[in-house]
Residue, then its C-alpha position, 0 to 999 in steps of 0.5 A: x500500500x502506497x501512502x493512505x492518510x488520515x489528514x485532520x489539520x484541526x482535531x476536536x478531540x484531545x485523543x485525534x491524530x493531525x496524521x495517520x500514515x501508513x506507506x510501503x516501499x515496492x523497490x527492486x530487493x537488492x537496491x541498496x539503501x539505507x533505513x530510516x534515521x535522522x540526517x543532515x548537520x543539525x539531525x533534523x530531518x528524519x527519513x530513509x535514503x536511497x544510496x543507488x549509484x547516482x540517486x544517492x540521497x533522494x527519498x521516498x517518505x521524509x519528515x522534518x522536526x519543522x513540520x515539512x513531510x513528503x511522500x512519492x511514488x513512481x507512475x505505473x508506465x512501460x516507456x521510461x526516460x533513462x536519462x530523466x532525473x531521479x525522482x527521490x530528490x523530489x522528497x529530499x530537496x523538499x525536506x531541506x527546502x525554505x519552501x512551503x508546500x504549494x510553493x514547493x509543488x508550483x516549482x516542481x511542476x515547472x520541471x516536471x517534464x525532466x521526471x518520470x511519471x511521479x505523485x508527490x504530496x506535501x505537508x507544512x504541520x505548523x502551530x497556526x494552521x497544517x497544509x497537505x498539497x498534491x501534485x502528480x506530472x501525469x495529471x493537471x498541470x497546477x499542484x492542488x490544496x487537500x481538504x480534510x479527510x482520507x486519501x489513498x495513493x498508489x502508482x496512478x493519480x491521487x485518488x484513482x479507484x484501482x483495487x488495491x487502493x480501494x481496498x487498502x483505504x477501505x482497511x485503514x479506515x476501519x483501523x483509523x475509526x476505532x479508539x486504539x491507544x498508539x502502540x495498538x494503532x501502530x500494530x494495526x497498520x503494519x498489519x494492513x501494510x502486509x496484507x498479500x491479498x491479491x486485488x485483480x483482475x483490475x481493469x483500470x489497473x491493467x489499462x495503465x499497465x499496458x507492455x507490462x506481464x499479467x503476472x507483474x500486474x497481478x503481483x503489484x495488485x496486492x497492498x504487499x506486493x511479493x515477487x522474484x526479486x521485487x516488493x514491498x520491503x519497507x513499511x512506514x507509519x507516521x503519527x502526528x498528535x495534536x500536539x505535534x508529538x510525532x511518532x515514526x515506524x519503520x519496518x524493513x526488510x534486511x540482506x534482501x531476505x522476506x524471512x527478515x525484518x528489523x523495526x525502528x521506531x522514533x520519537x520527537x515534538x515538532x518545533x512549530 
């Protein structure tokens, strides 16, 4: 599951989440990268790295103790540019950016055309008022503000009804609406987030897929995605209270192995 999100910039209730989170990763397994830690001079940003030759440094899912978070995902498309920029600096370049969100989305969509297909959304989490922005290259041409509420995001547009995304959001909003102390909520998403249920056949899913095999597709129709060499090998779960306690998870695959997992969990208050 691609990032799903609860997104309440205003909570009533003292118990109510600012952000609920849950993101896998589907990557190739021996990609080589690094697990979730803070970095940077003044340890303020806290996010996993890619350390692929040439893409060393970008990012699929960051936040920062100021508030700023990201998350990206690649556009489901046969036909990629080589040459095109790595899209995980998308994500870093944001997180150490003076840029708000909007602002940042505006840049962004000015250069889209040296990406592959990508969907990235953006957040400013501030004491006065909390932001969520998306933009994706292979949708409209201006970045949008996101209102309140659930959003799912797999390897399409925001929001696109594929299966798997339908039936991701349709978990996690069962899991968002029960009254969980932390811990449990946590348990309960990294449970969803290994959900290998097959969503298919797809048809919107399939139609995008075009020049990739039936048992690609069928492998990337689950929220876990498990195939040769290929999936889901990192899960994240990001909490934000309402008092900017943020609470971050990150399960993660290690020596390219799916019998082997390790989990990091940090802790901080935003400095808003």
């Amino acid at each position: 599951m691609d990032p799903t999100l609860h997104f309440d910039p205003r909570p009533a209730s003292k118990n109510a989440y600012r952000l609920i989170l849950a993101a896998n990763r589907d990557e190739v397994y021996s990609r080589p990268s690094k697990a979730a830690d803070f970095w940077g001079s003044n340890n303020e940003i806290l996010s996993g790295l890619d350390l692929e030759e040439g893409k060393e440094g970008g990012s699929w899912l960051g936040i920062s103790k100021r508030g700023k978070l990201a998350a990206l995902t690649n556009y489901l498309e046969a036909r990629q540019n080589p040459d095109a920029q790595g899209r995980g600096f998308l994500v870093s370049n944001y997180l150490t950016d003076n840029l708000d969100s909007f602002a940042y989305l505006r840049k962004v969509s000015s250069e889209a055309h040296l990406y592959n297909g990508f969907n990235l959304l953006t957040a400013d989490f501030r004491a006065n008022e909390d932001t969520l922005c998306y933009y994706g290259n292979k949708g409209s041409s201006e970045p949008i503000h996101l209102k309140a509420g659930i959003y799912g995001l797999s390897n399409s547009l925001l929001e696109t009804p594929w299966r798997k995304l339908q039936h991701g959001k349709q978990l996690f909003t069962s899991v968002v609406n029960k009254t969980l102390p932390p811990d449990g909520l946590v348990q309960e998403l990294l449970h969803i987030l290994n959900n290998k249920e097959l969503n298919t056949p797809d048809p919107a899913q399939e139609s995008q897929g075009v020049g990739f095999s039936k048992a690609i597709l069928q492998a990337l129709s689950g929220v876990c995605v498990r195939s040769p060499g290929y999936g889901t090998r990192t899960n994240t779960v990001i909490l934000i209270d309402r008092e900017g306690n943020v609470s971050f998870t990150e399960r993660t695959m290690i020596n390219c192995d799916i019998t082997q997992w390790s989990t990091n969990s940090f802790h901080f208050k935003l400095q808003e």
